[in-house]
Each structure stands twice: as C-alpha cells, then as structure tokens.
N, C-alpha and C positions, 0 to 999 in steps of 0.2 A: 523499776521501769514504770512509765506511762500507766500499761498496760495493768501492770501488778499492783497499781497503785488504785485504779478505777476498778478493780476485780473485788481489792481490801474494799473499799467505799460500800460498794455496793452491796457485797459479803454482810458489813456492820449496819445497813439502813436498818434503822428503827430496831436497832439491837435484836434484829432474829436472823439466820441464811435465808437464803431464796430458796423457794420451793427446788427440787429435785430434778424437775424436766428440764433447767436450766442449766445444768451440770455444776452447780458451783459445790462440790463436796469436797470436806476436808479432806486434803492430799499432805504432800507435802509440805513443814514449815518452814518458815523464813527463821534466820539465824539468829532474830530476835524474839523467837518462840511461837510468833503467829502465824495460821493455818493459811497455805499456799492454795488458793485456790482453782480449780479447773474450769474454766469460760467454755463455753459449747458456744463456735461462732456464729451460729441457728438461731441465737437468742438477741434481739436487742439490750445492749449495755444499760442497767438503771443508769437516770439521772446525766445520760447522754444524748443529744440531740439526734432525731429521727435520720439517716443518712440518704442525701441526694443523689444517685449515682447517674454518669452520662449514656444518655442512652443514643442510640445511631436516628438522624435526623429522616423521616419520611422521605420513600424513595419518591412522592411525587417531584421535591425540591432539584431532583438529580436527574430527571428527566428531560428530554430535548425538547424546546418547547417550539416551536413552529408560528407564526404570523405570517400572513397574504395581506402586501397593501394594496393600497386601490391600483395601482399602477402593475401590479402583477409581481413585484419582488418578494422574493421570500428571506422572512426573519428568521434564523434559526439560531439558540443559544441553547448553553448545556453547561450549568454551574459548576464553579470548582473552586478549592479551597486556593487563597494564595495571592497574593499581590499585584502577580501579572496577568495579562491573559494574551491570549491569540485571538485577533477577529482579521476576516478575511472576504473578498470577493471570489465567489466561483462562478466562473460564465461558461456554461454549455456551449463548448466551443473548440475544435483542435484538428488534426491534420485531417480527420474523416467528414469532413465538411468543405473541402476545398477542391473537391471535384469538379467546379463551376469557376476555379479559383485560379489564378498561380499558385502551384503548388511551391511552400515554405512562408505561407503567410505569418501561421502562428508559430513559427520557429523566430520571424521577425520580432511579432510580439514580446514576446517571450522577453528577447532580449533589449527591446524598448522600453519594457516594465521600469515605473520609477523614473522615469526622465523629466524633461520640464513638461510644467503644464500650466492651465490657465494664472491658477494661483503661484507658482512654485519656477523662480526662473531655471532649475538646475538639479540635476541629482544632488549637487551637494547640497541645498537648500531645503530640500526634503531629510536627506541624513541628518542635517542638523535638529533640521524641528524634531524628529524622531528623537535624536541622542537627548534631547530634553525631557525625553519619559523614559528613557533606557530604553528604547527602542529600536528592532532591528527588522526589514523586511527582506522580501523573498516572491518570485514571479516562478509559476514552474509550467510548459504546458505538454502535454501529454494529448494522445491520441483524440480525447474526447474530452476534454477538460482544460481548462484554463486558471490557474487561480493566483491569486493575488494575495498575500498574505501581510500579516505584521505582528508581532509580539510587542507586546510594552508596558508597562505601570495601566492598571487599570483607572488608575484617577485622570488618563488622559485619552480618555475613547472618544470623549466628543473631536478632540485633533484629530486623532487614528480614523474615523469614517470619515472627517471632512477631508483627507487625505485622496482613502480609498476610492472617494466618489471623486474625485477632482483628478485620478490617474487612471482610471478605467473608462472615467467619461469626458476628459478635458483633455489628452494629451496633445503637445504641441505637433509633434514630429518635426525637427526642423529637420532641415538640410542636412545639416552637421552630425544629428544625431541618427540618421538613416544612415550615410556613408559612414560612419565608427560602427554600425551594428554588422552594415555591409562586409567591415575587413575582420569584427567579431567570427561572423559566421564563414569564412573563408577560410580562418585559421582553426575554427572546432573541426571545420569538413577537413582540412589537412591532419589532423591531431586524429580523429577518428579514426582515420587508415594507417595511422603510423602506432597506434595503441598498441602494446603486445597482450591485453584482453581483449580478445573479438566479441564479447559479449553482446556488446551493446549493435555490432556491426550484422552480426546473426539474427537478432531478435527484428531487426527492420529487415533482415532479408526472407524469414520465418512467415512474420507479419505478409508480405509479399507476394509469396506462395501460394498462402493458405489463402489471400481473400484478392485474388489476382484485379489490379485496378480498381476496385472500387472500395468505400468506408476506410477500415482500419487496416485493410491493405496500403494505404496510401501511405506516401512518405514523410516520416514524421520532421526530420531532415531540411532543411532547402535543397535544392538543387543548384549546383554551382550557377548555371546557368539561366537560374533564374534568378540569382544578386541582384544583378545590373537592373532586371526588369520590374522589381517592387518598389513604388513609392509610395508618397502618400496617397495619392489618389486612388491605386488601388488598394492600400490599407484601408481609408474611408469608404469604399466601397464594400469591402467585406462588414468593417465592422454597422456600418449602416444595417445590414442584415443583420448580424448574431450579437452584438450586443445593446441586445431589448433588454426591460425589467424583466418581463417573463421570463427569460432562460437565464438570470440571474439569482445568485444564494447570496445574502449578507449573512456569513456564519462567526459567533463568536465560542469561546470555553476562558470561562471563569470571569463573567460579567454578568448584570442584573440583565434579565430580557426584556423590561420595562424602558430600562438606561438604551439597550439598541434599538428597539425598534424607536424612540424618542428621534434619536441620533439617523435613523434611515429616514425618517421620513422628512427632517430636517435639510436633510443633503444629499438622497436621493430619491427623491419624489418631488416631480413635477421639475425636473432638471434639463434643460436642453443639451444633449450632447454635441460636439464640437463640430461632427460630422455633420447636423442638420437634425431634425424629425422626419424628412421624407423618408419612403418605406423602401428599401433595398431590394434586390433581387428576391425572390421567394429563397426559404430556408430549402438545405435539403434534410429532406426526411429519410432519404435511403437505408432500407434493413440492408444488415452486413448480410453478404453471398460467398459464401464456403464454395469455394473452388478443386484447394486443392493444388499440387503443382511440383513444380522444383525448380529452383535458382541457386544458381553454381557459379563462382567466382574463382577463376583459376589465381593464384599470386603466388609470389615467391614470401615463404615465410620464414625463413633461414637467418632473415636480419632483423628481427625484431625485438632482439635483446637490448636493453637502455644501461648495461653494466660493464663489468669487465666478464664476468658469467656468462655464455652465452643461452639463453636459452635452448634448448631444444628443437627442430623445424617443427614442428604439429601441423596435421590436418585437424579442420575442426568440422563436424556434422551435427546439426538439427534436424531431426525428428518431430512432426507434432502432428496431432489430429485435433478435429475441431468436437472441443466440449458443449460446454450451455451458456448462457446469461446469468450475473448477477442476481437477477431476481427471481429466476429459474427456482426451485425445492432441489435440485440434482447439482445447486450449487456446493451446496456443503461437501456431501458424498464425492464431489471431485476433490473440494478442498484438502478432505481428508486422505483421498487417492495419492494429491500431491506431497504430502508428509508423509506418507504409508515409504514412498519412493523416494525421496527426499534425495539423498548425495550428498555432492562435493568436488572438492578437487584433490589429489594423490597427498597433499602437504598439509590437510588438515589433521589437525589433534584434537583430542578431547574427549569427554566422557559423552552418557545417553543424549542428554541435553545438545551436543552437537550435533545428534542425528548420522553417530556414527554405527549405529543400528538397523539403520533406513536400507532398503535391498537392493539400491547403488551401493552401496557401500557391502552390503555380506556378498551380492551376487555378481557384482561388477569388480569395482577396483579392490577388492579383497582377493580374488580369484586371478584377476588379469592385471599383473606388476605393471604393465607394459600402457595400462592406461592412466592418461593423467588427469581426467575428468571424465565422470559424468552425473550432472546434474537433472533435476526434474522442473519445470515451470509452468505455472499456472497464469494466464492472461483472461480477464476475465471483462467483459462489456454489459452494456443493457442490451445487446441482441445478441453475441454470440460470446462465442470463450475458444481458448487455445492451449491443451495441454501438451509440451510438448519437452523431450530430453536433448539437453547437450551433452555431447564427446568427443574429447579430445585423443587423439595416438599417434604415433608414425608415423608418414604416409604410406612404408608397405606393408600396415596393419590397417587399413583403413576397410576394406572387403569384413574383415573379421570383426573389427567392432561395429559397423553397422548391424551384422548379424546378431553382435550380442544386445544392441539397443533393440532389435527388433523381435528378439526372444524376450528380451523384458514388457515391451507393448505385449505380446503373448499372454504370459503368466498372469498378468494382470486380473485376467477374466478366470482364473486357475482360484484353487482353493485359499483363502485369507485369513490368516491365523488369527487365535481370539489375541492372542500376549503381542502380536504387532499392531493389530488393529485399534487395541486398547491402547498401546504407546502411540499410535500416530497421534488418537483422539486426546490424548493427554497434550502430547508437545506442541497440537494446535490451538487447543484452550489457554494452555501456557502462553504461547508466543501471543497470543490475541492479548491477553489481559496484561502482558509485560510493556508489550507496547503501547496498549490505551491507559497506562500511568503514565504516559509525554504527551503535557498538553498540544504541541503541534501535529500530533497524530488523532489524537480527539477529535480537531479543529478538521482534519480534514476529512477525517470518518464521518461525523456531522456533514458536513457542506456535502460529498459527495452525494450521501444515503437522501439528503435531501432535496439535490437534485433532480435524480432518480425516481426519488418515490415519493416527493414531498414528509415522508417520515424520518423515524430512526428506530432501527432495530435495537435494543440495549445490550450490552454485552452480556448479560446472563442468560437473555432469549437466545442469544447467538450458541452460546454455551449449553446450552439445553438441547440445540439442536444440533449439536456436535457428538452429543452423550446419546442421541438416536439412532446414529446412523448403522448398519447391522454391516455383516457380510454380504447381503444379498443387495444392497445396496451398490456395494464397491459393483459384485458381478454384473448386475443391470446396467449401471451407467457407462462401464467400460464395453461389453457387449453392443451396447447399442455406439459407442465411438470407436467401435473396430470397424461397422459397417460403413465408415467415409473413408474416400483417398485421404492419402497421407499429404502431408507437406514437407519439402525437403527443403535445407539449404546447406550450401557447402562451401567452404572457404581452404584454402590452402591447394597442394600436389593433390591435383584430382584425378593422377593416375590410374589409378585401381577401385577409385567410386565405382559399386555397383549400379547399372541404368534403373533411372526412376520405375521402368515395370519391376523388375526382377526386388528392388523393396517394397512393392506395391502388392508384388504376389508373395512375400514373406510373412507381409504382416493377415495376408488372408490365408493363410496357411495355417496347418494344430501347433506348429510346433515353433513356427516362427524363422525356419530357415530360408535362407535365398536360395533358389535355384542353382545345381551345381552346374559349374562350368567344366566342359570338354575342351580341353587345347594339346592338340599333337605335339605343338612344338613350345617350351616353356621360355 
C-alpha cells in the first residue's frame, strides 16, 4: 500500500531507521523478507510534504452585520454557504397599529403583496422575472410585522431589491386587484369557520381577551364588514404613516453585505413612494394593556368533519395569562416553561424528540383518555407575551378539563425536576438550531431581532442562555404570572363552561381547583 510504501522509504533514508520516538521499529515482515514497519501518526512522514488541514472560518464572517443609511433603513445580512439566498423587506407594521385604522388593513396588504407595480404590469410579470433566477416569493403579516420576502440565485440580488423596493414602495392598487383580494379575504373569513382545527380561530379570540381592544388585541383578520370599506385611499393613508425607512429592515442570508447595502441604497434611498412624501397621520405608539377577560363563542360542532369519519363534537378552551416581551431576561425562562409543558394532540406518536415527555402529555392526556388535546403556547411581543394552554374534550367533560388545565397553571409554580428541566432545555436548543439550518428562518430571525433591537442575538448566545436557566427561574416567572387575570376563550357546546370568576378563583387557589358546585336537582 501507499502507506507501506512511504513507511519503507523513509525506514531506508540514508541507509539508517529513524530515531525511536518516531516509532518506526522493526515489527513485522513483509513476504518479501523486509521489516514492516510501525508509523506513530504523531510524527510527520519524511520526505512528505508539511499537511494543510481546514480549519473553521472566523466567527466574525458569520456574524449579522447591521448598516443605518442616511434615510434611516436598516441593512442587515448574515452570510451562508450556498448559491441561493433569501433577502427580504420587514416593515414595522400589522394589525396592532390600526387602531386609528379600519380594521383588516394589513390582512389587505398581505394579500396585495406581489401585485403590479410601477415597474411590473402584473403578478405574473414579476413571477417571471423571478423564475429567471429560480426565484420564489412570499408576503406574510402578523400582528406586529409585515414582511416581504424572496429566495433566489444569489447572482441576481441586484433584480431581487430592485424588485422589493418597487413592491413595498410603488404598488399599483388597481381596481381590479382590490376587488380579487376583496373576494380573497371573504373566502379565507368563510374557510376559517368552516376549518375542523379551531387553532388558528382561538388564538384571535385568546389574543382578544387577554388585550381587550387595544394593540395585539386587535384583529388580525378583516372584518367582513369592512371589505367593502378599504380602498386605496385608505390603504395610502395608512401606508403614508408606516411605511418610512425608519421602521423598515432590508434583511438578507447568504449574500455579500457590501453587495446589499450597494443594492439598498441604489433602490431604496431617496425613492419617492407612490403614496406621496407628505407625512401621515402620527404613528401609534401604544404599549400593549393586559386586561384580561373571556370571549365565548357558542357553535354547533357536530359537523365539522370533511370525510366520511366523522369527527367527534369537541368543545375547545383557551387558558392563557399574560407573560414578558421579547426582550425581557424572563424571556427565555418562559421559553423554556413552554417546552417544560409542551403537549399535543391524542394521535400523536413518537419518541422524546416529540415531546412525548412534556407534562401535557404524562399529566394530561396520559391520565385522561377522554381528552383529545392539550397543548401549551408561547406568543411573544416587544411589550408583552402570552402563555397560554389549548384543550380539546366532550362537551359534558368540559367542567373537568378546565379543572385539569387549571391544576396544571398550578403545578407550574410547584417543585421542577432537574431530568425534565434538563430535557425541556435540551429540546429547546435542539428545535432553535434545527430550525436556523433553513435559510428562510435565518432570514427572518435576522429581520425580526433587527427590528427590534437593531441587533442580533447569535444562536450560541441564545444557547447559553438557555443552559442558565435554573428551577428558581421557572418558579419566579410563573409566581409572578399567577398574580394576573386569566384570559379565557371558548368555542363549541358551552353548556357546562364554568363562569369566568369560578376559573379566575381556581387559578388563585393552592391547589388549582374550581369551586364546587351545589345543585339539588341534577
């Protein structure tokens, strides 16, 4: 071999062995009589060239690199190995801002993203320029957020921004495409109530409760009634206010940050937007107000099956109290609270990694056949946060799993094991670092954290302070989010719901039980 061959060489240099420390001693022979030598891989090979090994590139290159142009936009990119990349617009912008508004502006938006614009007669004229760099985009907006995204061949970012900036800042609105988003959103509002997962129908009625009329209370939704009444006028009206350079991010992952800020300032700076430069309404500033509450939606659930199975009638209940902010220290220790409780639904399977460990799952639907959900969730803002549990049951089990969601609120503050605590903090470092291997998730870790806080956290800081969090932790932050009203919502046979006090004095109870009820006649 190679190997046996350069050991011989080296062995016979200048007809003596090599010193000792390098282990080359006569061992075994080769079949041709000569001595087999033993290599010690400690030693550099004579007469072999010195070896270059790769070594991992400075973590400054991997760092989010931040730029403020004059105009107040911020540059934010964060390099990555690969051919494509994601780069995106995020405008500080979403349903908690329409207070002053018709409410379902940016539900409009949302579904306007990508239409013609100055440059562009047509969605499809956009797709195409895109399919020319393998490109595909994506509008999403959320409560406090707006963003504007695109994947594509990174050899085509100067297209990709002159794109972004000419659909964020130029769009047409016509006629045509107001009335198509019109019958859009008419048909999601009818699809939302016909869904047989109420998830998404809960979380706005959750949201609701907890921050009664105002901020991230507000509905993220349109409201039917107010289709007819958006046009453009008042589209340009809003956006006149919220979308400044200041409350905008141009974020990209896996491009040069030289190459975008080149490209921003090319195409967005000193750009007249469509709407005017006169100055809109003032922004609102409003901190989110914890209220507190309950919103109860009586329906018949009986027919929500889409098969020949029918499903089950379920009552569905939300539970949540109000956590921290984002940028809060008491974020993580929720974070980790939320994994600690994790769940699911009756029909999952799987090993730890599902979180079939998590104490929905050994204390809930382990114990009670009878439920077919309950899950934990974490909502999380720059001024407040929302943690709060879904469950699903019967409706003449609905008395009794409230009880059991509200003895779990309970325990929370109760003793925390080191071997659960230790697996929440695992399967949240896990899920963090599984998921920032997809560049579109990067892209929008970046944009967000930079909106925010004009920074970025890096995921090993993140992971650091995950690996800190103690028991006394968990008990502090839950102690102290026992001491707010609760938020309730309810959907289904709300027969046997017990009254918003009676879970209001459960959860401020030791033990977490509702008040028993006395009835003579059953």
């Amino acid at each position: 071999s190679p190997s046996a061959a350069w050991g011989m060489a080296g062995a016979r240099r200048g007809g003596a062995a090599l010193p000792a420390p390098c282990g080359l001693a006569a061992g075994r022979s080769y079949s041709g009589g000569g001595a087999y030598p033993s290599v010690s891989l400690t030693c550099p090979l004579p007469g072999v060239p010195k070896a270059v090994f790769a070594a991992a590139e400075s973590r400054e290159r991997f760092e989010t690199r931040v730029t403020v142009l004059e105009n107040g936009l911020r540059v934010a990119s964060q390099n990555k190995f690969g051919q494509f990349c994601t780069v995106g617009v995020l405008v500080n912008s979403g349903s908690r801002h329409e207070a002053k508004y018709l409410s379902g502006i940016s539900h409009f938006l949302e579904k306007l993203a990508f239409s013609s614009t100055a440059q562009f007669g047509s969605k499809d004229e956009i797709l195409l320029t895109l399919e020319k760099h393998g490109g595909i985009c994506d509008c999403q907006a959320s409560r406090d957020t707006i963003m504007y995204a695109v994947s594509a061949d990174a050899r085509g970012l100067d297209t990709v921004v002159n794109l972004l900036a000419d659909v964020t800042l130029q769009p047409r609105l016509s006629d045509e495409e107001i009335e198509m988003t019109r019958m859009a959103i008419r048909f999601e509002l009818e699809d939302l109530n016909m869904r047989p997962d109420p998830e998404p129908l809960l979380t706005e009625m959750i949201h609701a409760a907890a921050f009664r009329d105002n901020t991230v209370g507000l509905n993220r939704f349109c409201p039917v009634e107010n289709t007819d009444k958006i046009d453009r006028a008042v589209l340009h009206s809003y956006l006149s206010s919220y979308y400044t350079p200041d409350r905008m991010v141009l974020a990209g992952v896996g491009i040069e940050h030289e190459h975008l800020v080149e490209c921003a300032r090319k195409y967005l700076l000193g750009v007249e937007p469509v709407w005017g430069s006169g100055q809109g309404r003032a922004v609102d500033r409003s901190v989110a107000q914890y209220t507190g509450g309950i919103i109860k939606v009586e329906k018949d659930m009986s027919d929500v099956s889409l098969g020949p199975t029918p499903i089950p009638e379920l009552t569905h209940i939300m539970i949540g109290l109000e956590s921290c902010s984002f940028l809060e220290d008491d974020f993580i220790p929720f974070a980790v609270l939320n994994m600690m409780m994790g769940g699911g639904g009756s029909f999952s399977a799987g090993g730890p990694g599902k979180g079939m460990f998590t104490r929905l799952y050994l204390n809930v639907l382990n114990r009670h056949h009878w439920m077919y959900n309950a899950t934990s969730y974490h909502h999380s803002y720059e001024d407040t946060g929302l943690l709060c549990i879904h469950a699903s049951a019967d409706p003449k089990q609905v008395r009794e799993m409230v009880e059991i969601i509200t003895r779990e609120f309970i325990l929370m503050a109760g003793a925390v094991g080191e071997v659960e605590l230790e697996r929440a903090k695992t399967q949240l470092k896990s899920m963090l670092m599984m998921n920032l291997e997809s560049r579109p998730v990067i892209f929008e870790d970046v944009g967000r954290q930079v909106l925010a806080t004009n920074t970025r956290k890096l995921p090993h800081e993140l992971c650091d302070l995950i690996s800190q969090v103690k028991p006394s932790d968990i008990k502090r932050v839950v102690t102290k989010m026992l001491h707010k009203k609760p938020a309730v919502a309810a959907l289904g046979d709300l027969t046997d719901l017990p009254t918003y006090e009676h879970i209001q004095a459960a959860l401020s109870s030791k033990d977490g039980r509702l008040p028993r009820l006395y009835r003579l006649f059953r």
